[in-house]
C-alpha positions in Angstrom: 38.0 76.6 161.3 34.4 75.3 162.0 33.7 74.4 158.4 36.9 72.3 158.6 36.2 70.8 161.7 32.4 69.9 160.8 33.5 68.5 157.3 36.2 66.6 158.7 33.9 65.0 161.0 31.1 64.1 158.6 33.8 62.7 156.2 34.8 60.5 159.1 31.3 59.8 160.1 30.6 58.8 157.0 34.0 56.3 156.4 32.5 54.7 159.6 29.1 54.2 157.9 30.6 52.5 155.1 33.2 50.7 156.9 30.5 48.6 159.1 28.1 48.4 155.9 29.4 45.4 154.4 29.7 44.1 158.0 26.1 44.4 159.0 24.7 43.3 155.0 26.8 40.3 155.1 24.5 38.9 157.8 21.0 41.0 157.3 20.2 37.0 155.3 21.4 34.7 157.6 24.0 31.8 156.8 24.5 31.4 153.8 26.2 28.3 154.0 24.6 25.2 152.4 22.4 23.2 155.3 21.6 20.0 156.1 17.9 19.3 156.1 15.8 17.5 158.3 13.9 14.1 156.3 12.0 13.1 159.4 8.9 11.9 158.0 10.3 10.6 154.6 11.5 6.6 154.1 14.5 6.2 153.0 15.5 5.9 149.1 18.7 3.9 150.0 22.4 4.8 148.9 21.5 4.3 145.2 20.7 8.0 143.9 16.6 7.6 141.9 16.8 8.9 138.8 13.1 10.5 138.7 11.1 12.0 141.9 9.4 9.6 143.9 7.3 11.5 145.6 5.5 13.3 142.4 1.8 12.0 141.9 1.7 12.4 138.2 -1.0 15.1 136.8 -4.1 13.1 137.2 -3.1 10.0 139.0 -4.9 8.6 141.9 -2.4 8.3 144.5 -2.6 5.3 147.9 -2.4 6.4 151.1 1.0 6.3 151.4 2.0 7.4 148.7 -0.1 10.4 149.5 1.5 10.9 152.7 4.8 10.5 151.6 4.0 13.4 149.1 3.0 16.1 151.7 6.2 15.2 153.3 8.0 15.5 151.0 6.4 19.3 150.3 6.7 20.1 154.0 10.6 18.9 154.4 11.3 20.4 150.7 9.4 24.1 151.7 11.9 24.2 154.8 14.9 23.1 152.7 14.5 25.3 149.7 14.3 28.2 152.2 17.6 27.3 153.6 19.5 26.6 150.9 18.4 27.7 147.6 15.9 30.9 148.2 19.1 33.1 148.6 19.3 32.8 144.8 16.7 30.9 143.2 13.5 33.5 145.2 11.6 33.2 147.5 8.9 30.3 147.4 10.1 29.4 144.1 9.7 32.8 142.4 13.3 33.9 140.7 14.3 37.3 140.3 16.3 37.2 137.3 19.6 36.0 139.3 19.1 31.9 138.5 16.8 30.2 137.0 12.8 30.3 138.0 13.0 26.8 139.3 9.1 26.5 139.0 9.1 26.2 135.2 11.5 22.9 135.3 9.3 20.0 133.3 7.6 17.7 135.8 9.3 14.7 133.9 12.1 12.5 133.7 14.3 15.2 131.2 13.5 17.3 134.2 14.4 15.6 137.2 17.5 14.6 135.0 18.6 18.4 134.8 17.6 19.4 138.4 19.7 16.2 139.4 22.7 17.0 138.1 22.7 20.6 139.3 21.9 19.9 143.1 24.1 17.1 142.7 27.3 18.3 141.0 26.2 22.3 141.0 26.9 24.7 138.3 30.5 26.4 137.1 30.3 29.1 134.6 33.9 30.7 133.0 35.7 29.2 136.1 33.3 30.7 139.1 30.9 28.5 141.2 27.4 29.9 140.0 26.3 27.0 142.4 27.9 24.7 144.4 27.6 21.0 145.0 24.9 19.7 147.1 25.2 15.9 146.9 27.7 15.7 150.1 25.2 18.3 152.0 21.9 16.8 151.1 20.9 13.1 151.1 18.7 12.3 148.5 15.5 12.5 150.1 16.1 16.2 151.0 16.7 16.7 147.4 13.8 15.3 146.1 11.5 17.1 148.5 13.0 20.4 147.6 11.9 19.3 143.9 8.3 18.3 145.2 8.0 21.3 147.0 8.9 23.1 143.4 6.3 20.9 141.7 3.8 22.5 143.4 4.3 26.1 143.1 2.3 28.1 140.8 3.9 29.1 137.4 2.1 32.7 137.2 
């Protein structure tokens, strides 16, 4: 009687545990809903969506003042936007784990930003599921080109 008593209650302790297990792992990253981000700092690139990143000083390029400062903007507003909306898959700080691509290792260059573009833009379907989903009604443009600065300047190794 006790060995059915104490087996029927660790079987229900244990339909408990995995009842609330999906509950509580659901939330143990935050919202995963795509976020707005915050471009204070950054001028804005009008209505007309850039087709490179304006805010990349090319490898070896002396860069003005402003131009400067619109750079490290763009890294500090594109650090707190890739956290909120594209670490969840893409890694943290840049660094993939195998589940989408290693964003660091895009090309610094027009074929590039022409490739990132349309994915943040119009996201990514694969055999009918969203692999990743639009971004272009959720982030303005500069949000999306600071995410890509902030790439840009992540270490490859």
């Amino acid at each position: 009687m006790k060995i059915k008593l104490s087996a029927k209650l660790a079987l229900t302790g244990l339909a408990l545990s995995l009842a609330a297990f999906p509950a509580t792992r659901g939330f143990s990253h935050g919202d995963t809903a795509p976020q707005a981000v915050d471009t204070e700092g950054l001028d804005p690139l009008g209505e007309e969506w850039l087709t490179e990143n304006p805010y990349r000083i090319p490898e070896g390029e002396e860069a003005d003042e402003k131009k400067t400062e619109q750079h490290e903007a763009a890294v500090r507003v594109g650090t707190v936007g890739y956290s909120q909306n594209c670490a969840r898959c893409h890694g943290l700080e840049g660094v993939s784990g195998g589940m989408a691509p290693d964003l660091r290792y895009l090309d610094a260059d027009a074929y590039g930003d022409e490739w990132y573009l349309d994915r943040i833009r119009n996201g990514v379907t694969q055999n009918g599921g969203v692999k990743m989903p639009p971004f272009e009604d959720i982030l303005n443009q500069e949000a999306a080109w600071a995410i890509r600065t902030y790439l840009e300047t992540r270490p490859q190794d």
